[in-house]
C-alpha distance (Angstrom), angle and dihedral (degrees) to the residues before:
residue distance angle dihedral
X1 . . .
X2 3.90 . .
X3 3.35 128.1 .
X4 3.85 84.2 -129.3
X5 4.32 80.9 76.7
X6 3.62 108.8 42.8
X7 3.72 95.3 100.7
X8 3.83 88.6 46.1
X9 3.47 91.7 49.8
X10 4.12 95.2 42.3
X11 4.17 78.8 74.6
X12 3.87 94.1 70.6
X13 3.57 96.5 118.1
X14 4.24 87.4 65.3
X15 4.23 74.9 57.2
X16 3.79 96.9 -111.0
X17 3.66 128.3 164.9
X18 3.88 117.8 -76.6
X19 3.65 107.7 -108.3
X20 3.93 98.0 -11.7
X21 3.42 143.8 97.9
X22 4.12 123.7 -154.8
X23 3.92 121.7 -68.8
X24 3.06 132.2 -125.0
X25 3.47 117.5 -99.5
X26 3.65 127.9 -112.8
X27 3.77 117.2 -137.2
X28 3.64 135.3 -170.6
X29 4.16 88.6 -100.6
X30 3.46 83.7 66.9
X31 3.77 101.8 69.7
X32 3.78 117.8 95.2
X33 3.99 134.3 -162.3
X34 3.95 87.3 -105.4
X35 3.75 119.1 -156.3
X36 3.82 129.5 -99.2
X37 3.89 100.7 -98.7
X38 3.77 134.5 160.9
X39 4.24 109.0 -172.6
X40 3.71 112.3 -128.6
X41 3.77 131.8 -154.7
X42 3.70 86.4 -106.2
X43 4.20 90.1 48.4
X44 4.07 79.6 57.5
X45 3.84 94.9 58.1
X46 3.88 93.0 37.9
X47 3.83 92.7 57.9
X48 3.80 88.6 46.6
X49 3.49 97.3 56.2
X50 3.77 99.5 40.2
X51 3.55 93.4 51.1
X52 4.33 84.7 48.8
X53 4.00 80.4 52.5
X54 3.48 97.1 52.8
X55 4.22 107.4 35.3
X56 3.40 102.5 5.7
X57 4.19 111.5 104.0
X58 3.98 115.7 -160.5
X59 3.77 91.1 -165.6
X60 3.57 98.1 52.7
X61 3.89 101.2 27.9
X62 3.48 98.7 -134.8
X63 3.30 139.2 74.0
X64 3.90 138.5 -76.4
X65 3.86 123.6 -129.9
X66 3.59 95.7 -128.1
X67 3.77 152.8 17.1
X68 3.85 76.8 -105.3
X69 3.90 87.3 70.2
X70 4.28 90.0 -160.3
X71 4.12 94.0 117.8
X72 3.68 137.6 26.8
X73 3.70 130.1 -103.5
X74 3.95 117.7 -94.5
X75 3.81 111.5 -81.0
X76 4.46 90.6 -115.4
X77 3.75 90.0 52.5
X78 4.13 97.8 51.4
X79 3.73 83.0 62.0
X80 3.80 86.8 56.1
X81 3.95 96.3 49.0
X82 3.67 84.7 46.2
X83 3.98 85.9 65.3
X84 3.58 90.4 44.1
X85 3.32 88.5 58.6
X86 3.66 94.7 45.9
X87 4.01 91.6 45.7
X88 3.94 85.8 48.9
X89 4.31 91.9 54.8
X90 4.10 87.8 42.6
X91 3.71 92.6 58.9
X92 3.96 97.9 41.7
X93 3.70 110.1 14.9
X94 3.60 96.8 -143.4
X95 3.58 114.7 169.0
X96 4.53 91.1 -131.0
X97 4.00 93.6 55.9
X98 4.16 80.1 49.4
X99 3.98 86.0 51.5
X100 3.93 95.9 48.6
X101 4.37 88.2 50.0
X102 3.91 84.7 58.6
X103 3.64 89.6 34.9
X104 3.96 97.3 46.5
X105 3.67 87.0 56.8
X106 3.34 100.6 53.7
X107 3.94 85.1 56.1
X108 3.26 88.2 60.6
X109 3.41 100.5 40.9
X110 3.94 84.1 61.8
X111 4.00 103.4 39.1
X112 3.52 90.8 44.2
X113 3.50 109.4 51.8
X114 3.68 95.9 -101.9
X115 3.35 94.7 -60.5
X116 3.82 89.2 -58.9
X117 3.92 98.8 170.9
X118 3.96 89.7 177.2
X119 3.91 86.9 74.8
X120 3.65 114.3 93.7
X121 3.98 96.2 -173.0
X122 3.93 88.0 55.5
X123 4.14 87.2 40.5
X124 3.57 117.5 29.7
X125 3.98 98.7 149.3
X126 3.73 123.7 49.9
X127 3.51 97.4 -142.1
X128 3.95 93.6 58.7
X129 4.00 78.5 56.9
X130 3.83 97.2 50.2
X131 3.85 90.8 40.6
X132 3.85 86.2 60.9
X133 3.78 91.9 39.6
X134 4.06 92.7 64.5
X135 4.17 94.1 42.4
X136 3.80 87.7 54.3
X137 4.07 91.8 42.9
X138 3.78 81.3 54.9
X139 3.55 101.1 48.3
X140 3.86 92.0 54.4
X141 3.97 89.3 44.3
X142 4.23 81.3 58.2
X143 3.78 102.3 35.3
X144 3.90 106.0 21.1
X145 3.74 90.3 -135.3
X146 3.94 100.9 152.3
X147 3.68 93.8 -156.4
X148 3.93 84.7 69.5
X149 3.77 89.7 53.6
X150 4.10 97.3 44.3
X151 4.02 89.0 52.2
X152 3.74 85.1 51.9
X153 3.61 96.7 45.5
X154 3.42 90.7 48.6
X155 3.92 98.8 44.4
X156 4.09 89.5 54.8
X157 3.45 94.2 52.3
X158 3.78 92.7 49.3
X159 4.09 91.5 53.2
X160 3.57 95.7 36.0
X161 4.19 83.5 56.5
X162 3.30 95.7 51.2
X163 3.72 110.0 21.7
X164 4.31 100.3 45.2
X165 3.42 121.8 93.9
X166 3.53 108.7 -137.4
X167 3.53 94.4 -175.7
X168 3.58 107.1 51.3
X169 3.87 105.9 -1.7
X170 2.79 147.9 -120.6
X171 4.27 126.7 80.1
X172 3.84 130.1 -82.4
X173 3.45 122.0 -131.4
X174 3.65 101.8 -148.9
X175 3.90 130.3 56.9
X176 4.49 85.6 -124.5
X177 3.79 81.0 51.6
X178 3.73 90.4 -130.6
X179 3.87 92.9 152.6
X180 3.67 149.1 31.3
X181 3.99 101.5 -146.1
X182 4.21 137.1 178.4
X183 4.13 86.8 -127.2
X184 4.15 93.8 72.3
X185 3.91 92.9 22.7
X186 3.71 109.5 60.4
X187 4.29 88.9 28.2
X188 3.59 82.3 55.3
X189 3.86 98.7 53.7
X190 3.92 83.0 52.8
X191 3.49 101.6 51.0
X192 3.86 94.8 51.2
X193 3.93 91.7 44.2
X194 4.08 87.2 54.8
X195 3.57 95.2 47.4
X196 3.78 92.4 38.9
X197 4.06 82.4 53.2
X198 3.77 90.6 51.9
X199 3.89 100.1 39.3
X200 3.81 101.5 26.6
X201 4.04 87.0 -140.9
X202 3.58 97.1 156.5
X203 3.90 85.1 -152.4
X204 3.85 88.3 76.4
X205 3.88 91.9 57.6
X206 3.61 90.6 49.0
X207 3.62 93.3 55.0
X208 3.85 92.8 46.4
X209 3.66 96.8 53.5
X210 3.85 93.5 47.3
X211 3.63 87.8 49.3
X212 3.74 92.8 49.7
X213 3.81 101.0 44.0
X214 3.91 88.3 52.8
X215 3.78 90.6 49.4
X216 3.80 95.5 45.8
X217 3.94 95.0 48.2
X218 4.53 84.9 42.4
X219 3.45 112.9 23.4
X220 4.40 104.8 35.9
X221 3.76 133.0 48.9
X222 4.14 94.6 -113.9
X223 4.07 81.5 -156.6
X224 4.23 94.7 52.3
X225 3.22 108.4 18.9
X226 3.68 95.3 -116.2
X227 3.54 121.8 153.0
X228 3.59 122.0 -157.9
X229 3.59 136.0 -147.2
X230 3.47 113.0 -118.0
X231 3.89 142.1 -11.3
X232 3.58 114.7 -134.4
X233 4.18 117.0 -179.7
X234 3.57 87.7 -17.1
X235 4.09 92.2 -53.4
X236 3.47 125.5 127.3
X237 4.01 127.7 -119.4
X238 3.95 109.1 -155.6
X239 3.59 108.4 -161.5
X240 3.48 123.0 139.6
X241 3.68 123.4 -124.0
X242 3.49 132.1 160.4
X243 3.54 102.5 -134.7
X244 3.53 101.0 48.1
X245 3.87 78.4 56.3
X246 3.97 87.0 50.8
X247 3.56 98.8 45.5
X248 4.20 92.3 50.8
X249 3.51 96.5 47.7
X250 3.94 90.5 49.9
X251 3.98 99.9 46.2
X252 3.97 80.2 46.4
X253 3.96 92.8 52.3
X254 3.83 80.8 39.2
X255 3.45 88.3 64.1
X256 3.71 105.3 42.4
X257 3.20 91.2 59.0
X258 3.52 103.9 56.3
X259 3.64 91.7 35.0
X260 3.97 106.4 34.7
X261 3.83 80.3 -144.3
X262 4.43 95.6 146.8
X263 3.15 82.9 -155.8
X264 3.66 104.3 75.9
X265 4.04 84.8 44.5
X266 3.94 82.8 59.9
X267 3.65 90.2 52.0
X268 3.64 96.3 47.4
X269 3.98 94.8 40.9
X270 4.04 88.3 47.9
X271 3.71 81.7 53.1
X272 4.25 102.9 50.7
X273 4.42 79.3 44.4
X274 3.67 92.7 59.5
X275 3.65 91.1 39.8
X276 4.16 90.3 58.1
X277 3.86 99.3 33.4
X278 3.72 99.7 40.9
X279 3.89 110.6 21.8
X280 3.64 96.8 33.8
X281 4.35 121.2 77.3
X282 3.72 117.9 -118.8
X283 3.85 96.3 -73.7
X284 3.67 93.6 52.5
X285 3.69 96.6 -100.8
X286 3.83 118.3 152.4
X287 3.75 119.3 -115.6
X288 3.89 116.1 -92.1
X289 3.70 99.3 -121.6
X290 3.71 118.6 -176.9
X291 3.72 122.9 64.7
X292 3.91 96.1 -163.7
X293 3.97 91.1 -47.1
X294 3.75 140.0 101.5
X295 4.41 89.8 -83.5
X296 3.87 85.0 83.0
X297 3.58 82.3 79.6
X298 4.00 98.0 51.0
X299 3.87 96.5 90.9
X300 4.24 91.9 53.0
X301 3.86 87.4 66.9
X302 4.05 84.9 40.2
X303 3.75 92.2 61.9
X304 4.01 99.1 45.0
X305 3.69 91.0 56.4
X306 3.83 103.6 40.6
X307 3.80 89.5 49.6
X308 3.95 83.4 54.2
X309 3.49 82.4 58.2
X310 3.57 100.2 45.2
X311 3.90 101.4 35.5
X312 4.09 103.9 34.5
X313 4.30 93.0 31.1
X314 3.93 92.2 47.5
X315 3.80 91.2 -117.0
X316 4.12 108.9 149.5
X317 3.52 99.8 150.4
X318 4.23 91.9 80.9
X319 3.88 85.2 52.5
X320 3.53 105.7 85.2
X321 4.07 86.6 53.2
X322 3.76 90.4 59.1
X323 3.48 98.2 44.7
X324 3.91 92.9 51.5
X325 3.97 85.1 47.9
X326 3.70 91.4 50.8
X327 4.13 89.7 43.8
X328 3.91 97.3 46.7
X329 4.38 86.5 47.8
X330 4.27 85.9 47.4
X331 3.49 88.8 41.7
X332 4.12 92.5 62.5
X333 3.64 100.0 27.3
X334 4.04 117.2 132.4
X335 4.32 103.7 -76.1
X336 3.64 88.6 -147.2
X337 3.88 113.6 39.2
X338 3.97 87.7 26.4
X339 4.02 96.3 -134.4
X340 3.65 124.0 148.1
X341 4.09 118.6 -133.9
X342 3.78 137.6 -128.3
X343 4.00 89.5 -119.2
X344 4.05 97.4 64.7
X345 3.99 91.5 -170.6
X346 3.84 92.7 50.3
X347 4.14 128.1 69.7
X348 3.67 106.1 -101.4
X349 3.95 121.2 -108.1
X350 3.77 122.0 -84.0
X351 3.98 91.5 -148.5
X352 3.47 140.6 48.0
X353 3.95 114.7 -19.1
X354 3.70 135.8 162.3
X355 3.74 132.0 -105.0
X356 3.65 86.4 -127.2
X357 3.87 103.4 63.8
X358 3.74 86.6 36.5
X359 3.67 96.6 58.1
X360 3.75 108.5 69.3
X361 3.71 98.3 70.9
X362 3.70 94.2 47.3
X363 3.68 94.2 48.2
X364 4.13 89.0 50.2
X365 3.68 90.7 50.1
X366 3.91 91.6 60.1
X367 3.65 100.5 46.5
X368 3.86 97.9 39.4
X369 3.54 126.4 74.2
X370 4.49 115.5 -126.3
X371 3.41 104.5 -133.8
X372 3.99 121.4 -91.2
């Protein structure tokens, strides 16, 4: 993750999160009488292109921290946008969102070094690798531009050389392999399932279900559904975060459907119910994660694996509780400048806000479908 978390995440042994610091909490006072609102197609688009207005940077090709526009985004996160973007072109096909994909890697191709993953200033985590590793299998599985696919290839290899433990499985998350955590495990199991769905290299599956089964049995509560954030010496670290939630309950989905094993759809449907019931406040809303730091973009990754749950596993009865998530967030978001807000239940900021906590609802509104 960001640079912005490296000391935070330095403190692993005291088992804190990976690449966090605490939330804010949200308390009763925070709960407004929202307004009656249904998102349209057209609501979709609009929060696309105001949050493009307001973080996005043409000359650069990535994205700016804040409304502030005076610093880029964190390196993890542009991979993030970059499936925005990609989610945003899948639902309308419009020939600009195509243009920013080709134009989002070329930002990255110049920030980072040309995708250099042999430099450890440029990559110092392994999950900001594999994060980038599945947004550029995705862009070749839209535009069938190979050079997409070889940088993947080659970016999985490097992480799975470095990071996998041969021994006793599973795949560190930091070069001094200080911890075992759900950010590099569960993105992991995804990136080899895409590129073992592009390449049919049976070699990827492997990999991905040897990931997976040491991550459920270490990293999840088989019984709840829980997933952890990080093993450390075999131990546990329960925190609750909504993307390690995401990114288990899509490698799970991942692998039901290549497998038709029910048993992964268990796993990722146990997953999505502890998400609602225990992460979620008494109206179902989703927790606002990220106190003015890089969480605010947790719940974006959230919503483009639980609507691979609910869309590719046949799973419509969590819809409804995204929709009224993504209504209650449109229903506060800034009148004027049109952005959505970490906080879903409370009316966005008028000043200066990140492009992290004003992600999630935009990235929900392009996978999920408003009702008819």
């Amino acid at each position: 993750m960001g640079k912005l978390f490296l000391v935070l995440c330095a403190s692993l042994v005291l088992h804190t999160a990976c690449s966090k610091s605490n939330s804010k909490a949200v308390t009763p006072e925070d709960s407004v009488h929202l307004p009656a609102v249904s998102f349209t197609d057209k609501d979709a688009t609009a929060a696309f292109n105001n949050f493009n207005t307001y973080f996005y940077n043409p000359t650069e090709q990535l994205y700016y921290a804040t409304t502030e526009k005076n610093s880029t985004g964190a390196i993890w996160t542009q991979a993030v946008y970059w499936d925005l973007v990609m989610n945003a072109y899948k639902r309308t096909n419009d020939p600009a969102q195509l243009q920013m994909i080709k134009d989002m890697y070329q930002g990255g191709y110049k920030k980072y070094d040309r995708y250099n993953w042999n430099n450890k200033t440029v990559w110092f985590i392994y999950d900001d690798m594999m994060w980038w590793i599945i947004s550029l299998a995705r862009a070749y599985e839209i535009t069938k531009d190979s050079t997409y696919l070889t940088t993947s290839i080659a970016g999985f290899q490097r992480v799975w050389n470095d990071s996998y433990d041969a021994a006793n499985g599973g795949m560190w998350w930091d070069f001094n392999h200080s911890g075992k955590n759900a950010c590099i495990n569960f993105p992991t199991v995804i990136g080899a399932l895409l590129l073992y769905k592009i390449t049919g290299d049976n070699a990827y599956l492997q990999k991905a279900k040897d990931v997976y089964s040491w991550a459920l049995t270490n990293l999840t509560d088989p019984n709840t559904g829980r997933v952890a954030d990080n093993n450390i010496n075999g131990n546990k670290g329960w925190s609750d975060y909504t993307y390690n939630q995401g990114t288990f309950i899509g490698a799970a989905t991942m692998l039901y459907k290549i497998t038709n094993d029910a048993a992964y759809l268990n796993q990722a449907k146990l997953g999505a119910d502890y998400t609602q019931k225990s992460m979620c406040d008494k109206d179902g809303i989703l927790p606002a994660e990220g106190d003015w730091n890089e969480q605010g973009v947790l719940k974006a990754i959230f919503g483009h694996y639980m609507m691979m749950l609910i869309q590719n596993a046949n799973q419509p009865q969590y819809l409804a509780w995204i929709r009224k998530n993504i209504n209650t967030a449109w229903g506060n978001r800034d009148a004027t400048r049109g952005l959505t807000y970490r906080n879903y239940k409370v009316p966005c900021p008028t000043g200066t806000i990140q492009s992290y906590e004003a992600s999630s609802a935009v990235m929900l509104m392009q996978v999920c479908p408003p009702e008819k």
